[in-house]
N, C-alpha and C positions, 0 to 999 in steps of 0.2 A: 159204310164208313166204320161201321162198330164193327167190322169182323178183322180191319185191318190192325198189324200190329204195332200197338202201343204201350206208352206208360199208363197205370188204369187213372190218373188223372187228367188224364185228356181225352175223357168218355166224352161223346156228344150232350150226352143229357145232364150236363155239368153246370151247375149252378155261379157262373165265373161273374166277377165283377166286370162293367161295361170296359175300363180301363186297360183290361191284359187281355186282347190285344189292341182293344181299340183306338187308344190315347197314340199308342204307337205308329200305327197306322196311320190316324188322323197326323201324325207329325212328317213320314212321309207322304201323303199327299201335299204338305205343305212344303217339302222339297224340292217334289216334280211338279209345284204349281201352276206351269206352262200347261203342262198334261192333263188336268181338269179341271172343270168347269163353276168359275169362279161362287157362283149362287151355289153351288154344293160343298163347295170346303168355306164357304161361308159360314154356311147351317152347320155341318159341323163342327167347326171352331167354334161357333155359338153355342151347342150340345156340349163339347169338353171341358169349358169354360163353367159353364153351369154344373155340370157334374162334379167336376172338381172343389167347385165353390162349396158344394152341400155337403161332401166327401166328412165323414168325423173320424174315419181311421181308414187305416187301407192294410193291404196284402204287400208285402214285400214284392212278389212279384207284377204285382201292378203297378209299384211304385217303380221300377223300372223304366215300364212302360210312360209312365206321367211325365219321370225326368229324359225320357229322347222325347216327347214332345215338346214340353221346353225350350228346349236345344235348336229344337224345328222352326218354332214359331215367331212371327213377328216380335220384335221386342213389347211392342203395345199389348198384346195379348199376354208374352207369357210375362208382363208382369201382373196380366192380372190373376195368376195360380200361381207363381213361383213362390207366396208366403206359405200360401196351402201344401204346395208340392215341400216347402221344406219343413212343415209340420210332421207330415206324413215321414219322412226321412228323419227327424230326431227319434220317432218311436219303433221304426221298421229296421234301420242302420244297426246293426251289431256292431257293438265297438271293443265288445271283452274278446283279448285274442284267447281267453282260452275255449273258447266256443266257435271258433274259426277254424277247425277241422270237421265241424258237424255242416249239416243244409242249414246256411243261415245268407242274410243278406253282407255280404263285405261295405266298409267305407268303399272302396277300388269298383266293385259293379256298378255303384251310382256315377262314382268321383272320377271318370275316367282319365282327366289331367286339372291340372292347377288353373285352367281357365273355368272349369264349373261353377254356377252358379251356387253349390253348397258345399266348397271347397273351405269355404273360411270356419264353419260350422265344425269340419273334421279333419283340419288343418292338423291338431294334436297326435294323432289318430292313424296318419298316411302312412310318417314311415315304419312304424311298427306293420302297417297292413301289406306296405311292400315289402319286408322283410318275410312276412310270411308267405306271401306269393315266390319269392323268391326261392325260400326252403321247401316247394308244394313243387317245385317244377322238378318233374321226371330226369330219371337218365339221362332219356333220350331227346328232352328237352322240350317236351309236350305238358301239359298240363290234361286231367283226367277229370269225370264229372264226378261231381260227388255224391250222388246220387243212381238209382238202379229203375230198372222199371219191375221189376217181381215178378215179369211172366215174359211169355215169346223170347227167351234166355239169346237163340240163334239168332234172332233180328237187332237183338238187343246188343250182340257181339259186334255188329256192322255198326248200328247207331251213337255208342261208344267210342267206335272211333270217330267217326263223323263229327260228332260234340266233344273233341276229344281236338279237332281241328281248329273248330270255332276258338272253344275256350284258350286253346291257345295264340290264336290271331289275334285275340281281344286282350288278353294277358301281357301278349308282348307290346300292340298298341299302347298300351296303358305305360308300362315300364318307359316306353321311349319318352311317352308324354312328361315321366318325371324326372328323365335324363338318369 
């Protein structure tokens, strides 16, 4: 696995917070809930829960991860993180647009439409953050990563685009969501 080509922060022997990717995950098993076995995404949901609780700051990109579990979760559960999860999002949320051309977190990656949970928190915040999304889309109507991996340049040309797909299926998701 370490010989294959990557970004160098997604080395194995990475010191990653439980949350990115696991908050996530744990929110998709609670999607396909049918598909596994209840005394397991029990324990789990009980593991997230707790984890979250004791959480005193987080990662931008974990905090990703925490608000699609959210979104996943029984209402009884994710109210019981959703104060914590929008702690964690007052400090991680970049809200200066002039920092919104650098690797930061956007109000729009968390806020994906006006039904979110900490929509009302960056309510101020949106349409300037879609206006910048909007001046960010390409010619060719793609959005681009912001981001590079600094080595395996050739695989990196292939993965580019690839993330390059994503970010814009999620981009334009977002746009519809706010009409």
């Amino acid at each position: 696995m370490e010989n294959a080509p990557r970004a160098i922060w997604w080395n194995y022997g990475g010191d990653w917070p439980w949350g990115n990717p696991s908050a996530e995950m744990t929110g998709l098993l609670h999607r396909y809930n049918g598909l596994v076995p209840a005394d397991l995404l029990e324990k789990l949901t009980a593991y997230a829960v707790s984890y979250i609780d004791q959480l005193e700051t987080g990662d931008f990109h974990e905090l990703q991860c925490l608000v699609k579990l959210v979104r996943e979760l029984p209402v009884e559960e994710a109210e019981k993180i959703s104060s914590k999860v929008y702690e964690i999002a007052q400090e991680s949320v970049t809200i200066d647009p002039e920092k919104w051309h650098g690797y930061c977190l956007l109000p729009l990656q968390v806020i994906p439409s006006p039904e979110s949970f900490l929509y009302d928190e960056f309510k101020e915040i949106i349409p300037a953050n879609i206006q910048h999304l909007l001046n960010t889309q390409t010619e060719d109507g793609s959005w681009k990563p912001a981001w590079e991996w600094g080595r395996f340049e050739d695989i990196w040309e292939i993965a580019k685009m690839e993330w390059s797909g994503v970010l814009t299926l999620d981009n334009l998701r977002v746009l519809k969501a706010f009409e």
